[in-house]
C-alpha positions as CSV (number, residue, x, y, z in Angstrom):
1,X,0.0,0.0,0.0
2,X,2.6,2.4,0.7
3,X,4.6,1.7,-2.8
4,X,0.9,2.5,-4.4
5,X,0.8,5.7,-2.4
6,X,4.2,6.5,-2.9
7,X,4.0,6.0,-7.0
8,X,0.8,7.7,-7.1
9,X,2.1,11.2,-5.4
10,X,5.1,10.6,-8.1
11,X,2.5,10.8,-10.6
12,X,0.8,13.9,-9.2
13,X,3.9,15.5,-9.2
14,X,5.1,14.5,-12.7
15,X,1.4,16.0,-14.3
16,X,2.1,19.3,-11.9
17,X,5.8,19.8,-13.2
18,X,4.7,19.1,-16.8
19,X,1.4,21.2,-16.7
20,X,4.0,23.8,-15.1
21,X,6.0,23.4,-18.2
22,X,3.7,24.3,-19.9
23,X,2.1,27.3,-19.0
24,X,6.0,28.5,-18.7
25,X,6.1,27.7,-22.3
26,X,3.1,29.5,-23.4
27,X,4.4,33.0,-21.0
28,X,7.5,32.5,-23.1
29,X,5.6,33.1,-26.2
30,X,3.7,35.8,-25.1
31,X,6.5,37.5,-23.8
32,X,8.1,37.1,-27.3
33,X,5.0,38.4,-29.4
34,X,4.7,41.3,-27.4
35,X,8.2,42.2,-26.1
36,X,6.6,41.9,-22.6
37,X,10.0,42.2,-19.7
38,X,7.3,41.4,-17.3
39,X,5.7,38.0,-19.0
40,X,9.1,36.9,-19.4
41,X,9.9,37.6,-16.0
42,X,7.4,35.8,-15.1
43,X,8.2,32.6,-17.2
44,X,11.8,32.9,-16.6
45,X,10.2,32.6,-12.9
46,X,8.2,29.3,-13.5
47,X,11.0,27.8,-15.2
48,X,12.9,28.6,-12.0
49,X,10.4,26.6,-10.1
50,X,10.1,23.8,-12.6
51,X,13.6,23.3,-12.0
52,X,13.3,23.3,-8.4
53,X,10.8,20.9,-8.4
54,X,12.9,18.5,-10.7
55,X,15.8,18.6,-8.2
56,X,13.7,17.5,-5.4
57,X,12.3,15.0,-7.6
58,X,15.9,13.7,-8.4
59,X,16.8,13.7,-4.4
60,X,13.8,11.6,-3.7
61,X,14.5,9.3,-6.4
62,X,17.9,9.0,-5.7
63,X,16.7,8.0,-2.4
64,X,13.8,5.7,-2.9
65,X,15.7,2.4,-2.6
66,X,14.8,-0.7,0.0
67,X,17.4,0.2,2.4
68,X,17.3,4.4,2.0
69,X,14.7,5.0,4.6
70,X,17.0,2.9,7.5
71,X,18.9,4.7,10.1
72,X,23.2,4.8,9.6
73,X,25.5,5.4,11.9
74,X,28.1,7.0,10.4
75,X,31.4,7.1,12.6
76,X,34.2,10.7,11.3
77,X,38.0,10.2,12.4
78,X,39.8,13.1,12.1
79,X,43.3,13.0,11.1
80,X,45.7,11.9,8.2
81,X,44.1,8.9,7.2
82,X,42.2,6.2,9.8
83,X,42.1,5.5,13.6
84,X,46.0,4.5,13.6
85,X,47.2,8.1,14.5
């Protein structure tokens, strides 16, 4: 149940970012056609998010394995080189 929930919110978030897209893509035009600094702006703006999005996106795929959501204990010696110093 929790991989269905999991793939489902993936595929809320895919339709968002590409409906995003798109709307960044038709202010992009606009702002063309009428030599609009402030319609570009504000695509230049949604293609900011978009790209934020994606990002997060990438983290939480990047971290979406079996093991990923396990605690680590992660252990820092400082020195040259190991624990023999």
């Amino acid at each position: 149940m929790a991989e269905l929930a999991r793939l489902e919110d993936d595929l809320k978030s895919y339709s968002a970012v590409a409906t995003r897209l798109e709307d960044a893509a038709v202010l992009f035009s606009l702002a063309q056609e009428e030599d609009d600094e402030a319609t570009g702006a504000e695509a230049a703006g949604a293609l900011d998010e978009v790209e934020a999005t994606l990002e997060q996106m990438e983290v939480r795929r990047l971290l979406s394995g079996s093991h990923d959501e396990a605690a680590a204990i992660v252990s820092v010696h400082a020195g040259a080189g190991g624990t023999e110093s």
